[in-house]
C-alpha positions as CSV (number, residue, x, y, z in Angstrom):
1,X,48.6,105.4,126.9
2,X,48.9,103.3,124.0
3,X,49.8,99.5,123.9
4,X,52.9,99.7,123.9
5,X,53.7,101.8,126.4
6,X,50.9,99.8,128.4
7,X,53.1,96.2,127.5
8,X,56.5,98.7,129.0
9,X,54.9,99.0,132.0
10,X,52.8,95.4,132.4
11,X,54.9,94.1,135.2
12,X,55.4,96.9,137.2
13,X,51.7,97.2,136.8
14,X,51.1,93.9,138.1
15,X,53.7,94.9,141.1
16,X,51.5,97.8,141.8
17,X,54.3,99.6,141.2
18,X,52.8,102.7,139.3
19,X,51.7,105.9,140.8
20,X,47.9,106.6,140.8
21,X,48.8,108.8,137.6
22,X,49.7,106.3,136.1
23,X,47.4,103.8,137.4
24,X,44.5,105.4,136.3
25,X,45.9,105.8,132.4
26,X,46.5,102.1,132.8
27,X,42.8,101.5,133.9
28,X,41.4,103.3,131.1
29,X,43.8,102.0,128.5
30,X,42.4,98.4,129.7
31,X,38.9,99.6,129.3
32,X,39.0,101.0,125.9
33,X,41.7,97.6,125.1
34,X,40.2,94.2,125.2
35,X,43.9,92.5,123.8
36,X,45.7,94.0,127.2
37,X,42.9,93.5,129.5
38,X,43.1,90.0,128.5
39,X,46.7,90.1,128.8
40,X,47.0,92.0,132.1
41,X,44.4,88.9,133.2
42,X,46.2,86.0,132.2
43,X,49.7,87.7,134.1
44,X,48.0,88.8,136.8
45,X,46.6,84.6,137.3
46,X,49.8,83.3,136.4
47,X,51.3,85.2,139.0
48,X,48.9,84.1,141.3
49,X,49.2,80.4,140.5
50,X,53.0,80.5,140.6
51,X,52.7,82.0,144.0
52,X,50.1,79.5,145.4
53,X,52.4,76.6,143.8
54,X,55.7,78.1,145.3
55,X,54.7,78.4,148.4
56,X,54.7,75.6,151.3
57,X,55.4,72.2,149.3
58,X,58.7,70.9,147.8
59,X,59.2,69.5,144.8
60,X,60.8,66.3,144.6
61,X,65.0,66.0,143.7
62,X,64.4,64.6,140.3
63,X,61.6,67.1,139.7
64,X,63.9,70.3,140.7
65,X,66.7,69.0,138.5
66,X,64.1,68.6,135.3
67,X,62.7,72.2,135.6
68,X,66.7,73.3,136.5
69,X,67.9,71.6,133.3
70,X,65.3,73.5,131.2
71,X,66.0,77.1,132.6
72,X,70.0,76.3,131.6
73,X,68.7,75.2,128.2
74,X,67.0,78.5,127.4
């Protein structure tokens, strides 16, 4: 697996939805690959973080419309 195939497959990676064929060329790519290990790190806390901050609280009406009013802009 090189890096770009590895970058194809980063988010169904982080779904865990690879096979273990996969997942093992994934693993060792990420050994031998400092720049995707790194990468597959910072996705795999981001994830985390936007799960943890999704879940329970609400955001406030003004809030919700800021964030909203960016997603239309990009």
């Amino acid at each position: 697996m090189n890096c770009n195939e590895w970058f194809d497959r980063l988010y169904q990676i982080l779904d865990k939805d690879v096979d273990e064929v996969v997942w093992r060329d994934v693993e060792e790519h990420m050994k031998l690959c400092r720049p995707c290990w790194d990468r597959f790190e910072f996705e795999k806390r981001l994830k985390e973080q936007v799960k943890k901050s999704c879940s329970g609280e609400s955001c406030t009406a003004s809030l919700r419309a800021r964030v909203k009013a960016l997603f239309e802009k990009y």
